[in-house]
N, C-alpha and C positions, 0 to 999 in steps of 0.2 A: 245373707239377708233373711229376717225372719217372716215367716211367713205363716198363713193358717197350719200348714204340714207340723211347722214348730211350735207352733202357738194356737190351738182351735178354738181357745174362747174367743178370737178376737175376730169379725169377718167382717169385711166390705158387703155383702148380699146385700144387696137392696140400698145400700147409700153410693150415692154419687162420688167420686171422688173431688174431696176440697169441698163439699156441698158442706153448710153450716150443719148443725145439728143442735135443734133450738129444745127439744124434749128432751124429761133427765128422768128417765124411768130403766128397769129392770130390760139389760137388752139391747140398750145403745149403747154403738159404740163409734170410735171416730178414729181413724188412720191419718197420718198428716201425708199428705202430700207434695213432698217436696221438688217433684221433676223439673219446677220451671220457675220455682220462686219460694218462698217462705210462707205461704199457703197462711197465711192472715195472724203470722204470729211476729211477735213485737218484740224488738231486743232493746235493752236495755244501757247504756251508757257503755255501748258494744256495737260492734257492724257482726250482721249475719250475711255471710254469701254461701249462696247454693254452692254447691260444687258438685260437677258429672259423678264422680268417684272419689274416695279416699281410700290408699290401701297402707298397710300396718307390714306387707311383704308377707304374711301367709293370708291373710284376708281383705277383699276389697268391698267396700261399701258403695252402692248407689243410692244417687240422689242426698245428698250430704249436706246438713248444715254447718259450716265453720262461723263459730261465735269469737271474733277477736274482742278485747278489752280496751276500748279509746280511753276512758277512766278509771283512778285506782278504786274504788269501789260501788257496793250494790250494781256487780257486772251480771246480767242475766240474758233468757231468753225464755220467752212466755206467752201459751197458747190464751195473749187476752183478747183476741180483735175475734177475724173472721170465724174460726172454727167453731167457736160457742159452743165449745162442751164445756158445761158448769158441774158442778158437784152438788148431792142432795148431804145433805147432815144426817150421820146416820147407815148410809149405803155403804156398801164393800165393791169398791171398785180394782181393773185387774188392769196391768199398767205394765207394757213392756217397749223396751229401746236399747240401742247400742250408744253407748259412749267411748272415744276417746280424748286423750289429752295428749296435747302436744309436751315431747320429751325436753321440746325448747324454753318452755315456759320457767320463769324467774321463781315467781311467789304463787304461782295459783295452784293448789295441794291435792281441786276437788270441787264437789259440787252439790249442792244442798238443791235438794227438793223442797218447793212451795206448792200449798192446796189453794192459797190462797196471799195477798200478800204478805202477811202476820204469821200466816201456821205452818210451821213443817210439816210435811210428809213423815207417818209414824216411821221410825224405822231408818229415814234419809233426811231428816230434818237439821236443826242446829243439835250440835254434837254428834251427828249421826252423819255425816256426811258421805258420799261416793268419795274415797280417794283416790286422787293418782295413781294409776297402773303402770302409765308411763307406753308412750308409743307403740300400743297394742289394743285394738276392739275390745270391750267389754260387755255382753250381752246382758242386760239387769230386765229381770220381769220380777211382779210381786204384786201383793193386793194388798188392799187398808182402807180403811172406814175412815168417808169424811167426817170431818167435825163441824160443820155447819156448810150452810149452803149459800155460793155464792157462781156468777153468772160468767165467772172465769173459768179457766183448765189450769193446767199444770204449768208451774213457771220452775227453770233452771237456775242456780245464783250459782257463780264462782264463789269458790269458799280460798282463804289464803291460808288454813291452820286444818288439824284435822278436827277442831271444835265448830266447825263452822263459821269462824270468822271471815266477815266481807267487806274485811277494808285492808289496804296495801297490797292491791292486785299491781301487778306492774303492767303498763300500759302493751299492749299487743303479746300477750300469754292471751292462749287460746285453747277451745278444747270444740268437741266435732262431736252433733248426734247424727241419727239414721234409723231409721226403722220405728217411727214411732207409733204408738199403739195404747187403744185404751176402752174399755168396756166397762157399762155398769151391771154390776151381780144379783143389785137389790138389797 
């Protein structure tokens, strides 16, 4: 599990855990907390369930969201509701999580990063996607400057291609975060 020891930009001090976080200035940041529900974030044409653990047999995760696919596309999961960490246009923000994918999965390749609905994540966007690793944790941190500002966080899209294509998911391909984290740089 990552934690400040592996990750120091990122600190709960002073925020509540699951408490909104409605300021988007140098220094906020927001951890999801997942221990007892999906902490006010929205999936998409997908069931989220918490799950206690997820383990890969060398590594196990707590507090786990598993995102299954009820339809074949725009399958996601996305910090739009409770959390209210939005993004400022312009800021370098520092963004870390664990993913995996399930080795069972038909068509789904990966996963594309959203700043917003329309814009990818520099770096994890359309063509740039996270792929499939295949039944094993994947640690992913990184930072990147929004491109405009808007009153969401970060949204996940299953991708079916490594271009980022998001349609011909097959229905129940799934993939699993944990640890999620994110801080603004300024």
């Amino acid at each position: 599990m990552l934690s400040e020891n592996h990750f120091p930009y990122i600190s709960r001090k002073g925020v509540k855990i699951g408490e909104p976080l409605k300021k988007y200035s140098r220094g906020i940041s927001y951890a999801a907390d997942w221990s007892s529900g999906v902490d006010g974030w929205v999936a998409g044409n997908s069931t989220a369930t918490r799950l206690a653990s997820k383990s890969d047999g060398a590594t196990s995760k707590n507090n786990v969201i598993e995102v299954e696919a009820t339809v074949t596309t725009n399958v996601r999961f996305s910090d739009y509701a409770d959390s209210s960490f939005g993004f400022v246009g312009g800021q370098r923000y520092l963004v870390a999580f664990s993913v995996f994918f399930d080795a069972a999965n038909t068509t789904a390749q990966g996963l594309e990063l959203r700043q917003w609905s329309r814009e990818g994540v520099p770096g994890y966007g359309a063509g740039e996607a996270l792929v499939n690793v295949g039944d094993t944790w994947l640690d992913v941190s990184f930072e990147f400057v929004a491109t405009g500002d808007t009153s969401v966080g970060m949204s996940f899209r299953m991708t079916s291609n490594s271009s980022g294509g998001n349609t011909n998911i097959t229905v129940g391909d799934k993939f699993y975060l944990a640890d999620y984290a994110i801080k603004s740089l300024g």
